[in-house]
N, C-alpha and C positions, 0 to 999 in steps of 0.2 A: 452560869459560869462566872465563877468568882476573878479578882484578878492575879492571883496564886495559882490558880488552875490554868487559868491561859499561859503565865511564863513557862510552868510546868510543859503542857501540852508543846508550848513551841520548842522547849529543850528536845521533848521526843521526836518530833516532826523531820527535827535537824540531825540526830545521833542517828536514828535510822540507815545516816549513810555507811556506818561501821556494817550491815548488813553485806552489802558488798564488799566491803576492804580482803575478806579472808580470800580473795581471788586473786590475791598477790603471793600468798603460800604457794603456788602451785610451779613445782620444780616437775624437770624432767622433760618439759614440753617440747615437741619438734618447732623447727622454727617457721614450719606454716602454721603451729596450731598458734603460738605468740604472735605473730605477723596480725591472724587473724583476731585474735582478742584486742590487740592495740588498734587496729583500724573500726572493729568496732565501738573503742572507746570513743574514737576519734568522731565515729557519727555520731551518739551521742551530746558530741560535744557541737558539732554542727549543729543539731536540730537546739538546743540551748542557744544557741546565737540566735537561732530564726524565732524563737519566744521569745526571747527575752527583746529582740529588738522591734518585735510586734507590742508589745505592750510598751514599749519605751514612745514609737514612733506615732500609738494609735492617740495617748494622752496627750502629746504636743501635738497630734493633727488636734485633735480636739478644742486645743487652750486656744488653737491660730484661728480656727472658724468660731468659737465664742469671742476673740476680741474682733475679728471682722463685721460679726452681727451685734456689737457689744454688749454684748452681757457679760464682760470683762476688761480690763484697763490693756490697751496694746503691748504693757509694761509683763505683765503678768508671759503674754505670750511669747516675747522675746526670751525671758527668763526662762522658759522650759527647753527654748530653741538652743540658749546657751547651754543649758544643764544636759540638752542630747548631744550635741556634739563636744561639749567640753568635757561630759562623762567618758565619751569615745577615746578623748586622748591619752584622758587617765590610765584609762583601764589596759589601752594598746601601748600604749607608750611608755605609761608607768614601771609598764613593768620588764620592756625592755630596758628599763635604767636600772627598775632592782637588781634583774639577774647580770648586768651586767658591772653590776656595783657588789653585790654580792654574793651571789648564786656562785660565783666563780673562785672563791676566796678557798683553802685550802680550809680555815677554823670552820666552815659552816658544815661541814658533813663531820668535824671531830665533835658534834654534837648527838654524832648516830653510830660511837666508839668509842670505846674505854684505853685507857693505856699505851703499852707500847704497840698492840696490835692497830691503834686509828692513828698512832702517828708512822708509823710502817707502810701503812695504807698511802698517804696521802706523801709521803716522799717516792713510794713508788709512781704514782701517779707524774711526777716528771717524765716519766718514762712510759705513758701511759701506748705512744707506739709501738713499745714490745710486747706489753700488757694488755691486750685489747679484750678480755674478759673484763679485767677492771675497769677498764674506759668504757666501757656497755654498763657496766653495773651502775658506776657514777652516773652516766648518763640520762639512767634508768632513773636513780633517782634523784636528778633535779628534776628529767619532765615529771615525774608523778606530786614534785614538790611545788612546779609552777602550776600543776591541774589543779591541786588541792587548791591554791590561792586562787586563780582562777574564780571554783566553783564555790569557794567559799563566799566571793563577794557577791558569785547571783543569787548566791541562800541570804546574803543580809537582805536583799532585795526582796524575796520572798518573804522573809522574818515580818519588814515593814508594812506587808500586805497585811499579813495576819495581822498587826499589832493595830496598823492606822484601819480596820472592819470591825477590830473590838472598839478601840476608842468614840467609831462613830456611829456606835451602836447596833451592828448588823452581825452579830453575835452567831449565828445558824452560818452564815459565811465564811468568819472566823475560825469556827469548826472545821468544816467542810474546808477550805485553804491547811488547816493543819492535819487532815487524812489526805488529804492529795499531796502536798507537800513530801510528805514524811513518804507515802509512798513511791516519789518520785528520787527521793532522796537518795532509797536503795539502791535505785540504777543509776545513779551518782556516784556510789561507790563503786562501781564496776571500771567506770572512766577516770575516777584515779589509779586504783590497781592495774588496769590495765600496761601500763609500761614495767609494772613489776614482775608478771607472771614469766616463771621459766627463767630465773637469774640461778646463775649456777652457785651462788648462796643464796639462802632465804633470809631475805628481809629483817630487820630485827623489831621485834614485835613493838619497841617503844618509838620505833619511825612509824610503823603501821599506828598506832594512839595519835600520835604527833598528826597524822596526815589526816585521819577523823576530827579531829579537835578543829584543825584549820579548815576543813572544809564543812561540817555541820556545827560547829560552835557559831558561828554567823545568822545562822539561823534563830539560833535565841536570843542572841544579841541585837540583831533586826527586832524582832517583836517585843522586846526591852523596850528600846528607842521609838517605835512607831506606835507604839503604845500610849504616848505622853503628845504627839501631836498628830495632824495631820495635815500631809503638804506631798499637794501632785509635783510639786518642781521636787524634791529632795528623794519620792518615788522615781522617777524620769533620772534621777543624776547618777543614785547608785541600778538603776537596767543598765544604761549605758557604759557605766564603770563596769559591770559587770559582762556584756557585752564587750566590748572591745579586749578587756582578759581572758575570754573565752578564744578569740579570737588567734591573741597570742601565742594561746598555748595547743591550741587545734593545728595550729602552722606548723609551730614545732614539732608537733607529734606528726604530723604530715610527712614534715622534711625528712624523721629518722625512719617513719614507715618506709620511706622511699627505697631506704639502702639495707634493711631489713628483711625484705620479701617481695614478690610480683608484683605489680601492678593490677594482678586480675584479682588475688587474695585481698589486696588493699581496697580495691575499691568496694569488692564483695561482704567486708567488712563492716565498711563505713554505710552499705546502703543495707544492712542488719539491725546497726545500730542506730541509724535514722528511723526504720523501722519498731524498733522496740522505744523510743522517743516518745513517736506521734500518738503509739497505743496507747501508751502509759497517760499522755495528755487526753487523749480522746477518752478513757477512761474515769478522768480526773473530772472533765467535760458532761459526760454522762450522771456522775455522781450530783452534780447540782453545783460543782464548785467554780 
């Protein structure tokens, strides 16, 4: 495998997430059938925190008992320890500053509307208490726009597996990271869409592009970048950036599940979507990846 075929491959690995996006099309839905689509996103998004922060936690245990037996500088193993928990705040904190810096701004959604119908939009939205169809939609799609970043930054994560397995020549890994990936990708798209399913408009197809782009464009970008070195602390920094955004946006999707549907459907969701997780990894697992 040449290394045009790998960038290649890692573009596919990563788009695969558009696979799922069209689960955001889907109007009509009662609100236990949406209830239950969101909570399943939302386990999903659970079991991606418990990966991602397994492979974050298992490298830094690793860097800390090689400098204790030193086959490594103590220096080395501080640096992973920073990079885990300094990843954590980015990732958690980061982006309770975006959305609170942005996410909220009136011009950011006249990016998802033309004319006088997005600026109609977004002055009714003062009034969004009379409005409460359009308060749900908007709603709808910032979490689907915080998941997307989110998931996008544990795919860069993922990208650099792939990239730093070719760089150090374990090329069958490399592969195999880019059929699992891309596989897993798919039910990535599911956990963005998810907050979209059942909006009493459909989506407008260039916010569904927008939302694939940010959340599997990461992935080839990852295996760009991991490609050209390899460094377990810069692995370890973007998990846990990736991790604690995940994190972020699981809570949000939690909090609106809350006032959306049962508590029996919500949980029944989330332990579906946990469930289609672990397969999909255990799968990946089995494959040799």
């Amino acid at each position: 495998m040449d290394y045009s075929q790998l960038l290649l491959l890692g573009a596919i690995a990563g788009f695969t997430i558009f696979l799922g996006l069209p689960l955001a099309v889907l109007q009509n839905l009662s609100a236990k059938k949406k209830g239950f689509l969101n909570a399943f996103a939302i386990g999903i998004l659970v079991f991606l925190i418990i990966d991602v922060f397994s492979h974050a936690w298992e490298s830094a245990e690793d860097s800390a008992t090689d400098a204790i037996s030193g086959k490594i500088p103590f220096g080395n193993a501080a640096l992973s320890l920073v990079a885990l928990f300094g990843g954590l705040g980015l990732g958690l904190l980061g982006l309770t500053w975006y959305e609170s810096k942005f996410m909220n701004r009136k011009n950011l959604s006249s990016k998802y509307g033309t004319g006088i119908q997005a600026e109609t939009e977004y002055k009714e939205l003062h009034y969004a208490q009379k409005q409460p169809l359009l308060l749900q939609q908007t709603n709808a799609y910032r979490v689907a726009m915080m998941i997307a970043i989110g998931i996008g930054t544990h795919n860069f994560s993922e990208g650099l597996a792939i990239g730093q397995s070719y760089i150090s020549g374990s090329i069958s890994l490399a592969l195999l990271l880019i059929i699992g990936f891309g596989a897993h990708n798919a039910t990535e798209g599911f956990g963005i869409a998810g907050p979209l399913t059942g909006l009493n408009k459909k989506p407008n197809i260039r916010f569904i592009i927008l939302l694939g782009l940010i959340g599997g464009g990461p992935t080839f970008l990852g295996t760009l970048v991991g490609s050209l070195w390899a460094s377990t602390i810069a692995s370890i920094l973007f998990l846990s950036i990736a991790g604690g955004a995940l994190i972020y946006v699981s809570m949000l999707m939690y909090n609106t599940g809350r006032l959306q549907t049962t508590n029996t459907i919500l949980m029944t969701g989330i332990f579906f979507g946990l469930i289609a997780g672990f397969i999909t990894d255990l799968m990946i697992s089995l494959s040799g990846a």
